[in-house]
C-alpha positions as CSV (number, residue, x, y, z in Angstrom):
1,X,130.7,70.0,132.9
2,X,133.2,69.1,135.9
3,X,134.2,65.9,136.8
4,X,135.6,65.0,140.3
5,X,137.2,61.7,141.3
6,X,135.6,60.0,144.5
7,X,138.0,57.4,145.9
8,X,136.5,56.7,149.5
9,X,133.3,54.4,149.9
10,X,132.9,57.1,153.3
11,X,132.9,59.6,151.2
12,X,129.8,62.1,151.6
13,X,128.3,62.1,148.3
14,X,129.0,58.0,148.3
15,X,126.9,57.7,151.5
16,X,124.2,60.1,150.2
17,X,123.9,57.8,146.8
18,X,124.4,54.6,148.8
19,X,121.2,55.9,151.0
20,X,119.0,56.5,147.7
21,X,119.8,53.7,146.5
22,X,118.8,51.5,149.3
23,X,116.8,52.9,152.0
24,X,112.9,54.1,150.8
25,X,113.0,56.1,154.1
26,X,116.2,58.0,153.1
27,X,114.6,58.9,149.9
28,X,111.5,60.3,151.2
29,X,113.3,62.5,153.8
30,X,116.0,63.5,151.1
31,X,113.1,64.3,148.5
32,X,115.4,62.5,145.8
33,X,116.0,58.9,144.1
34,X,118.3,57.4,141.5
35,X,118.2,56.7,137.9
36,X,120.3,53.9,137.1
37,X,121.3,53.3,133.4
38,X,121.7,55.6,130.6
39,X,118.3,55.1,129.1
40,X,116.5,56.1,132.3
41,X,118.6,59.4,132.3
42,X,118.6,59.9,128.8
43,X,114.6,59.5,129.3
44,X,114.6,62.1,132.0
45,X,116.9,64.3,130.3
46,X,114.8,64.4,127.5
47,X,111.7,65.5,129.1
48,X,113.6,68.3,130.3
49,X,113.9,67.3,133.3
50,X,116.8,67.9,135.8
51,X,119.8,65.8,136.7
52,X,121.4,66.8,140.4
53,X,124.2,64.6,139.6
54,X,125.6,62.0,137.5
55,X,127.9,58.6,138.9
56,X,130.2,56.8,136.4
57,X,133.6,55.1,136.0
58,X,136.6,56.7,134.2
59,X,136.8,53.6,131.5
60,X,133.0,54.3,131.0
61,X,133.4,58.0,130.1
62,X,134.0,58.4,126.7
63,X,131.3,55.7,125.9
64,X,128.8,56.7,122.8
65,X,125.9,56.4,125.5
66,X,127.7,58.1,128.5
67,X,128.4,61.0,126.0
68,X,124.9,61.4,124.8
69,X,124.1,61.6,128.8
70,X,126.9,63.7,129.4
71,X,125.2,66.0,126.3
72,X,122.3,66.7,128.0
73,X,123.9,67.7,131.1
74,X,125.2,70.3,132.8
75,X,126.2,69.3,136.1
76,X,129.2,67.6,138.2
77,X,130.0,64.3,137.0
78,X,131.6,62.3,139.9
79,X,133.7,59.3,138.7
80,X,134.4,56.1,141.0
81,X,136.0,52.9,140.7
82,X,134.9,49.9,139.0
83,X,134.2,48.0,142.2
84,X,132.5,50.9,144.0
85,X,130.4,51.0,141.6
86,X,129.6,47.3,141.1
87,X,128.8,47.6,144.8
88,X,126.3,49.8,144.7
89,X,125.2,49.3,141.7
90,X,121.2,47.1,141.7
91,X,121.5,46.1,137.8
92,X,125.6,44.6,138.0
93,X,126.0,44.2,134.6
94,X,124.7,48.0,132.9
95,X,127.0,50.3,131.4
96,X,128.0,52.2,135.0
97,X,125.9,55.4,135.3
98,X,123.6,56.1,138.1
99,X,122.1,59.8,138.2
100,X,120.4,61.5,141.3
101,X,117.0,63.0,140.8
102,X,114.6,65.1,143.1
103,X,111.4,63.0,143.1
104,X,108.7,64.6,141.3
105,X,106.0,66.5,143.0
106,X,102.5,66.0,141.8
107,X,100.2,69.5,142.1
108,X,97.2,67.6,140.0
109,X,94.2,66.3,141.9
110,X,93.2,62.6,141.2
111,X,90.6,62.7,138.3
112,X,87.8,60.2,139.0
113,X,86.7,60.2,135.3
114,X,89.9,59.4,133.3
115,X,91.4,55.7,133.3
116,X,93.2,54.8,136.7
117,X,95.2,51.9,137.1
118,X,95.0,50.7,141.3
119,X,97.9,48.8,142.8
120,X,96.8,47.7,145.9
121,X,99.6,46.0,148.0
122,X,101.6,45.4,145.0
123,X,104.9,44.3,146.4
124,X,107.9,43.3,144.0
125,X,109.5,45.9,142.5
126,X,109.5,44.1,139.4
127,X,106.2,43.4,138.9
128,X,105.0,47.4,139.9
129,X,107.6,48.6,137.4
130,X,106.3,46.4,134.8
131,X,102.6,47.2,135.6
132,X,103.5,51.1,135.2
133,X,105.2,50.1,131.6
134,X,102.3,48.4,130.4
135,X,99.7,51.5,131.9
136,X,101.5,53.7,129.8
137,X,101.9,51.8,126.6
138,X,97.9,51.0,126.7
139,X,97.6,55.1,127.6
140,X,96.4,54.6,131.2
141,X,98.6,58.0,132.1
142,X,96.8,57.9,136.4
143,X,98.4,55.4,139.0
144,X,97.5,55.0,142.1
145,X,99.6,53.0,144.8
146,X,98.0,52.2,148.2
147,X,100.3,51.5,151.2
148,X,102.2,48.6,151.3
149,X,103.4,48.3,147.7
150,X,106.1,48.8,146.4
151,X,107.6,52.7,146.0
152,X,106.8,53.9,143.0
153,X,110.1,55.7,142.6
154,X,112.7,53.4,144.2
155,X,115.6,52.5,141.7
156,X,114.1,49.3,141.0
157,X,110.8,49.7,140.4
158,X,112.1,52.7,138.5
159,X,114.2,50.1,136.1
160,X,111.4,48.0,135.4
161,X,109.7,51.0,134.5
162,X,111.8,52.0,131.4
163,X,111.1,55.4,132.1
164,X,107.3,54.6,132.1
165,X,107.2,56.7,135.2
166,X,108.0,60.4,133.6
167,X,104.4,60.6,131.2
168,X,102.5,58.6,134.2
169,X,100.4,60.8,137.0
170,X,101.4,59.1,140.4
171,X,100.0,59.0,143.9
172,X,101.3,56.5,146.6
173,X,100.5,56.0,150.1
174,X,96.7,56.1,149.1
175,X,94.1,54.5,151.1
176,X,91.5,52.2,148.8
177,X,88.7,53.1,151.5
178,X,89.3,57.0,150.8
179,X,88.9,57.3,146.7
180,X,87.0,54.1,145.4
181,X,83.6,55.1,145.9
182,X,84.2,58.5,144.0
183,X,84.8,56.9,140.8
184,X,82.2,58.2,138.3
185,X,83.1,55.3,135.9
186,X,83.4,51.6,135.9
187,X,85.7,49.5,138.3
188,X,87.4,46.1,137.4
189,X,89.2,44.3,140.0
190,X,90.5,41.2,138.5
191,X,90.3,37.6,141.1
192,X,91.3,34.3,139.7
193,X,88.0,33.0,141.9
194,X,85.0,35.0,139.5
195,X,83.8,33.3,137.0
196,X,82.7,36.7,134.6
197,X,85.5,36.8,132.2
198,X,87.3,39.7,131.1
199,X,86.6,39.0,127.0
200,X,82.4,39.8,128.1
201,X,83.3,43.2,129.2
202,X,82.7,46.4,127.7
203,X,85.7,48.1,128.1
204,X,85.0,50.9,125.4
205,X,84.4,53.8,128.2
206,X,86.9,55.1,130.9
207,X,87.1,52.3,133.6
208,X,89.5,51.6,137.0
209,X,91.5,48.5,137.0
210,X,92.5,47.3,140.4
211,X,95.0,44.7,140.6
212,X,96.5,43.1,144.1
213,X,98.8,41.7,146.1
214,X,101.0,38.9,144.4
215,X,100.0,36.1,147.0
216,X,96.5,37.3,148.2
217,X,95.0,39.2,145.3
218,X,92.8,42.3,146.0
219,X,90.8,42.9,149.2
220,X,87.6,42.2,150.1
221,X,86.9,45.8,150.4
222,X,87.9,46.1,146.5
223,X,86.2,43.2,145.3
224,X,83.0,44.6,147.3
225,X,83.6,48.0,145.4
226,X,84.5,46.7,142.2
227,X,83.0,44.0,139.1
228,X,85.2,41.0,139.7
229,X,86.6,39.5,136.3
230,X,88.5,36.5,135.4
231,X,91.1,35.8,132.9
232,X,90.8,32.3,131.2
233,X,93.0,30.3,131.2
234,X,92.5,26.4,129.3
235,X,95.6,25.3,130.6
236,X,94.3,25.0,133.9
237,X,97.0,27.1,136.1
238,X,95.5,28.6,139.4
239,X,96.7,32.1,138.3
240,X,98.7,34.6,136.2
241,X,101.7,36.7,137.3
242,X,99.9,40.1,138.3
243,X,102.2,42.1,136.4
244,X,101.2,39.6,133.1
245,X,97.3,39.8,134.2
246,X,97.4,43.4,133.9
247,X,98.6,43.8,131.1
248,X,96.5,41.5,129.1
249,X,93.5,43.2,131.0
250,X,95.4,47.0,129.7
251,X,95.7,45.4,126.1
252,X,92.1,44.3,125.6
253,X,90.9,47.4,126.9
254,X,92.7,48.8,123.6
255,X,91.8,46.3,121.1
256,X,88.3,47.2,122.4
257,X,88.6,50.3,121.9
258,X,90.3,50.6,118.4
């Protein structure tokens, strides 16, 4: 391991970051994103996964979870000021470490048999990265992302995540119209508006979940392609945080099941 001090905010390798960090475009041309935090990279590390390059501050170095980073890794490890860092930096308040990462390639066709979660139009970065959290912990291991959501592997969604993301099987830029109808298995898209509630379901078998936009819920296409269901709710709000929705829809599916 070398590390190298980075003074200059014009440096190179400070724009290159700077771009990853904030421009989805940048990333997608670049083939690469960011890891902010040591758990995301200690995640990624430990999947055996590889680290271009590691960020930090020289006061953050010899931290207990900077070195178990730092043992992992065997790159370059570039160190900036405090306030460089706190400028680029999308969390403020982490221990400083942000990591570049080549975004993952997936060779694996979607599987319209196995449980698929749908995020149609899905917007906040937030609410996509705790969606993905959820899938996982409920073993939904196939997300699919149509266009106009949020990117699956910006740094935000990435840090909502929790490093989610690295046992999920992703596909963005999807268009609903091109895969619904070759589901072999149930679809559930859930609407505020239907009266069939999720708890009369049989979720025991492989099923779809589609879950939409945070203002205008799912399409009409998806509701048209897909068993509407309703979470209820006694306390009479018009509707649930998507993100919470989900994953109560994720979790019953699994008390179903068990």
């Amino acid at each position: 391991m070398s590390t190298i001090f980075l003074e200059s905010k014009d440096n190179p390798k400070i724009k290159h970051l700077r771009g990853l960090i904030e421009q989805n475009a940048y990333r997608k041309k670049q083939g690469q994103t960011v890891l902010e935090g040591t758990h995301l990279c200690l995640a990624w590390l430990e999947e055996n996964r590889k680290i271009n390059s590691i960020f930090t501050t020289e006061k953050s170095l010899t931290h207990p979870e900077i070195c178990d980073v730092l043992d992992l890794y065997q790159g370059s490890v570039f160190i900036i000021s405090e306030s460089l860092y706190k400028d680029l930096s999308t969390l403020g308040t982490t221990l400083p470490c942000l990591a570049i990462i080549d975004l993952p390639s997936s060779s694996k066709s979607l599987d319209y048999k196995t449980d698929t979660l749908i995020l149609e139009n899905i917007q906040d970065p937030g609410n996509v990265g705790t969606l993905l959290r959820s899938a996982a912990a409920a073993g939904i291991q196939q997300i699919v992302c149509t266009k106009g959501s949020a990117s699956l592997w910006s740094p935000r969604v990435l840090r909502a995540g929790m490093g989610a993301h690295f046992s999920l099987y992703t596909y963005e830029n999807i268009q609903l119209e091109d895969i619904l109808e070759n589901f072999q298995i149930p679809v559930y898209a859930t609407d505020s508006h239907q009266s069939s509630s999720l708890y009369d379901k049989n979720l025991t078998q492989q099923c779809v979940w589609i879950l939409g936009n945070e203002g205008q819920g799912v399409s009409e296409f998806a509701l048209k392609h897909a068993e509407a269901v309703t979470i209820p709710q006694p306390g009479g709000q018009e509707s649930l945080n998507v993100a919470v929705a989900g994953s109560i829809c994720f979790f019953e599916m699994v008390r179903q099941r068990q």
